[in-house]
N, C-alpha and C positions, 0 to 999 in steps of 0.2 A: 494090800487088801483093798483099801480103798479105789488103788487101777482097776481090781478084780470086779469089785463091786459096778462100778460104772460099767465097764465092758460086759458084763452080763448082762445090765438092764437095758444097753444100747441092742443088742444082742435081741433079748425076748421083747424088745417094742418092736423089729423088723418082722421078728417070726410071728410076733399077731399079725400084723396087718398083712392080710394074703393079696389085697390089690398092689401091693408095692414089692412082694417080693413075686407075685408072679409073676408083673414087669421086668423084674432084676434078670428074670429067665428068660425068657420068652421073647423081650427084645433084642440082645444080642445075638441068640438063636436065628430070629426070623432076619434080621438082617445080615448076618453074615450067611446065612443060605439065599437071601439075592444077591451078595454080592459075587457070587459063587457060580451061580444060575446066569444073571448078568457076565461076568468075565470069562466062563466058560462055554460062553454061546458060539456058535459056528461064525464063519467071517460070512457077511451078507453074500448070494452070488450076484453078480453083475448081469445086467438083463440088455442085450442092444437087438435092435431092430434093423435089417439088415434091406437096404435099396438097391438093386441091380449090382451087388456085390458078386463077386466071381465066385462059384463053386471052392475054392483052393483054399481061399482067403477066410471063406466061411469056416470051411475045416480048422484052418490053423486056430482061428481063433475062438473055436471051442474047446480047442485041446486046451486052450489055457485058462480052462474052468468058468467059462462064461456062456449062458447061456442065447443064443443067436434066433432071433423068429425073424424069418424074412416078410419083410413085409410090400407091398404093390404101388407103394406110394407114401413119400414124406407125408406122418400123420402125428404133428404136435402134439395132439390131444392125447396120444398113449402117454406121452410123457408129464404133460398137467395131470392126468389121474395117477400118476407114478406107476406107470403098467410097466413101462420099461426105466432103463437106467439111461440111454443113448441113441441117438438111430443116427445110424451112420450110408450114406448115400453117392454112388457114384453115378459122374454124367460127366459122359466122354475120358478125360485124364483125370479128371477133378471129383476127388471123395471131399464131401460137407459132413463133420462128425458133428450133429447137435447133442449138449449134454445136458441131464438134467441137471446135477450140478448140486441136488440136497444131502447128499454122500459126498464129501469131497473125496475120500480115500477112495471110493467106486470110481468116481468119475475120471479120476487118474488113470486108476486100473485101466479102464478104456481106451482113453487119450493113446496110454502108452503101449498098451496092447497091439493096436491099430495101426499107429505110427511103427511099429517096428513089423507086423508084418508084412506091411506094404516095402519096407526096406529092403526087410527079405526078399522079397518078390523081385525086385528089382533089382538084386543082385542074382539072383536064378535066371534074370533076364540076361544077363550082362558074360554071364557063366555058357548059358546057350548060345549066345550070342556070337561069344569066341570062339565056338567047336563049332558052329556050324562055318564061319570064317574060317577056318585051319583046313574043315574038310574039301572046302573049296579049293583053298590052296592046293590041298594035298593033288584034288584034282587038274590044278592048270596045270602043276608041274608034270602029271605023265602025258601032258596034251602040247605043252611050249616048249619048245625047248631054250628058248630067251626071254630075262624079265617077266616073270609068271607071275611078280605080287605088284604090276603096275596097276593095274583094273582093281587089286581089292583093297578096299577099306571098310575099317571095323567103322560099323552108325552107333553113335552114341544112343543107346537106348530109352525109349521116351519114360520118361517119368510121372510118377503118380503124385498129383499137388493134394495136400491134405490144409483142408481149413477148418480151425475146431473154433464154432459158438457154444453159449450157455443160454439156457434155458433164464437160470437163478443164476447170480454172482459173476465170477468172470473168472481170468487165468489167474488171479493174485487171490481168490478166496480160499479162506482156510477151514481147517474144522471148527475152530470156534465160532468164528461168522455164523456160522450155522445154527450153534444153538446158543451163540450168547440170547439173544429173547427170550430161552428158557428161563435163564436166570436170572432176568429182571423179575417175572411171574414168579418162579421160585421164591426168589425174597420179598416179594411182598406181599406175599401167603403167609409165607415163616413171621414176617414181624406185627404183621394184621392179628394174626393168631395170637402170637404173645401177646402186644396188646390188648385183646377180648380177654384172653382167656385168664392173664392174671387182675385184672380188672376186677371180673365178674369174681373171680374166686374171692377178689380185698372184700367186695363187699356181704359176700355172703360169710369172712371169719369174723367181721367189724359190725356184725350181726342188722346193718342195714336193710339187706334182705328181707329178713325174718320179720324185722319189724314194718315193713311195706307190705307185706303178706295178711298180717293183723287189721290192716285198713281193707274199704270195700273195691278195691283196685283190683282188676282182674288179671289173670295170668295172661294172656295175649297183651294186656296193656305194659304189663312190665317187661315181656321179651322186646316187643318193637319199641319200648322208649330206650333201654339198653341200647340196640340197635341202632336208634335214631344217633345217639347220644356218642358212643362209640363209630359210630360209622363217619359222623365228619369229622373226629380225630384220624380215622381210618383212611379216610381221602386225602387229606392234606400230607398224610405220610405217605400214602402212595403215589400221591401227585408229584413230591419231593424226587422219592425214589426213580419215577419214569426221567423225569427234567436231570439229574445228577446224570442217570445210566445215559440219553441219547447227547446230552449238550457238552458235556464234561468227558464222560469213555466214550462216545461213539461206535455205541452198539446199534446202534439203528439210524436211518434215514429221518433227519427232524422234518421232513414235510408230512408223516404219518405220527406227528405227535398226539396229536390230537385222535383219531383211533386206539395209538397205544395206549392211551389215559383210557378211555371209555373200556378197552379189554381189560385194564387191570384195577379199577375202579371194581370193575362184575367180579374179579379173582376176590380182591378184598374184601368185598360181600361174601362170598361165599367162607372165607377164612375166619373172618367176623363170626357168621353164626357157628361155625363147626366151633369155635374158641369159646363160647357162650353153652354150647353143648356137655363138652368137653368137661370144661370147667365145674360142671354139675357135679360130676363124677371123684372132682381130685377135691382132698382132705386137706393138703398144704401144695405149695408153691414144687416142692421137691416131684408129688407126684403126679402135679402139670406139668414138669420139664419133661417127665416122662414119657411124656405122650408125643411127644417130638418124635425119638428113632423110629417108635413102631406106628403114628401115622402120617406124620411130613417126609422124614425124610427116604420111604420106600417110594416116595409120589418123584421126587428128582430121577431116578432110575427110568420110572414109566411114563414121564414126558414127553418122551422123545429125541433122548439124546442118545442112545441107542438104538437100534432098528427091534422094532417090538418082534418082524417074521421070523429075526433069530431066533426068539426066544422059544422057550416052553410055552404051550397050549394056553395054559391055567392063568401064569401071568399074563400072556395078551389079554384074558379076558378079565383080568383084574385090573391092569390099567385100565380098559371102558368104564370102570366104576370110581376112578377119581376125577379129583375136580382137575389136577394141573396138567393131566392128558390133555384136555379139552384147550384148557388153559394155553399149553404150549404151541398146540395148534395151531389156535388163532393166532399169537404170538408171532410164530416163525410165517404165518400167512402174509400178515401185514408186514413184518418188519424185516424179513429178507425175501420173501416173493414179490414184495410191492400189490398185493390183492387190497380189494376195495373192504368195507365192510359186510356187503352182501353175500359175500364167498364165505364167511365165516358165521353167519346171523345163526346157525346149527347149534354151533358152538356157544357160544352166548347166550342162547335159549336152554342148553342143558344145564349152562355156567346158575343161570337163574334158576332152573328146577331144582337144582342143589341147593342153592340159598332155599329156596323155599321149602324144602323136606327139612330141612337144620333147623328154622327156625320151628317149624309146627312139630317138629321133636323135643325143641327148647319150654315151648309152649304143653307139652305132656309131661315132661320129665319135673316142672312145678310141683305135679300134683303130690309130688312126696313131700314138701313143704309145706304147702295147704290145699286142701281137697277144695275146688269151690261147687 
């Protein structure tokens, strides 16, 4: 009886509280419908841009699901704004395939696309080659009537040289090269956030809060001292985090360490106040953890480790409205493009508009504490 007893009051404390059980729904719902959405996306199509390429060649190689624009001139810049996947270029015997390189799986695709139709090619050469020799023969012989195949010999047919550069990365890059960056940003949102957010919550059950509330301290004064206060805990951990991930695993180039601190420094701001926000909201520790599946971790998905044009409509536009979209961006800008900071200053100024709507929410959401 006593089992009984407990089990029903554990029981009707869940069914009160409707913020924790509509959590209990509604996150495992919403996440395993992107993960659903996400794995069930189409495979990106591969985009090359095509330079004095032969009519034939074009052909094959959109039969094999790749989209071909010819284009009138090797033009880099389609492939920095990621317009294309490749442009591939011949002059004389010699095809130049440039790749962009940020799809490793695409870029392959290409590589080996390319390489083998030119193979082909070359043995249709080789196939012609022989039949027209034979019919030669066929011909000397009703013309000689001695030694008819002194004069013919088969010509080794010329060959087509294929040289593949990259844009990004080289022949040994992998898929993860690509988005490890993401996941330096990734965890230092995730652990910035926990940080803030059970923080904030110790001191509003330890009723510190409340009683800073009672003095003439104004609510702006108390988000940006949290802020202040949390944030150089927040740097030193994210500082931690950058130096372990580029010195130790060698996910990034250490000459852009210093950038990748200054991008993930902005990440932590921003995780900072969402954690301070957040926090407003949760009653205990339990349903702060909560707020993990259904708002960090659908932000890994829309990063960038996936190609957002697979997706559905709605998610690409829901990725624009997080912070680790932005986040990753910048991220994979610097730390596997090798871009300066100016290529990314976009991103960083949203990186801050976000901090700044977090906190002047943090700074409203007071007002249910104390009215000032």
């Amino acid at each position: 009886m006593r089992i009984l007893g407990l089990t029903k009051r554990l029981l009707l404390e869940q069914l009160r509280d409707r913020r924790t059980l509509a959590l209990l729904i509604i996150a495992p719902i919403f996440i395993l419908t992107l993960f659903y959405l996400v794995f069930q996306s189409d495979e990106p199509a591969a985009r090359l841009g095509a330079v004095n390429l032969e009519p034939s060649v074009i052909d094959t190689i959109e039969a094999q699901n790749i989209d071909v624009t010819e284009l009138h001139e090797m033009d880099l810049s389609q492939l920095r704004h990621e317009e294309l996947d490749g442009i591939a270029e011949k002059v004389n015997d010699k095809v130049t395939l440039t790749l962009l390189n940020q799809n490793v799986t695409v870029s392959r695709k290409l590589e080996l696309v390319v390489n083998q139709t030119y193979q082909k090619k070359a043995q249709i050469t080789v196939i012609e080659d022989i039949k027209a020799k034979f019919k030669d023969l066929t011909e000397s012989l009703n013309k000689i009537p001695f030694s008819p195949t002194k004069n013919i010999k088969l010509d080794e047919p010329k060959k087509t040289e294929i040289e593949t550069t990259y844009l990004y990365g080289d022949a040994d890059t992998t898929p993860f090269d690509t988005f490890a960056p993401l996941l330096i940003g990734f965890f230092v949102f995730l652990f910035v956030f926990l940080l803030a957010g059970m923080g904030f919550l110790k001191e509003r059950m330890s009723g510190t809060l409340e009683r800073m509330l009672t003095t003439p301290i104004r609510r702006y004064e108390i988000v940006l001292g949290y802020v202040c206060g949390f944030g150089l805990m927040a740097i030193i951990q994210t500082t931690l985090i950058v130096l372990y991930a580029v010195y130790v695993l060698k996910l990034g180039p250490s000459d852009s360490i210093i950038k990748v601190i200054i991008i993930n420094v902005t990440v932590a701001l921003v995780a900072l106040s969402l954690g301070l926000l957040l926090s407003a909201f949760a009653k205990s520790e339990f349903q702060m953890m909560q707020f993990i599946p259904i708002v960090i971790v659908p932000q890994i998905f829309l990063s960038g480790i996936f190609p957002l044009d697979t997706l559905v409509r709605w998610i690409q536009w829901l990725a624009y409205l997080t912070p680790l979209y932005y986040a990753g961006d910048a991220l994979k800008a610097v730390m596997y493009q090798g871009l300066s900071l100016s290529y990314i200053i976009s991103d960083l100024i949203i990186l801050l508009g976000f901090a700044c709507l977090f906190i002047v929410l943090n700074i409203i959401t007071l007002k249910k504490y104390r009215a000032l």
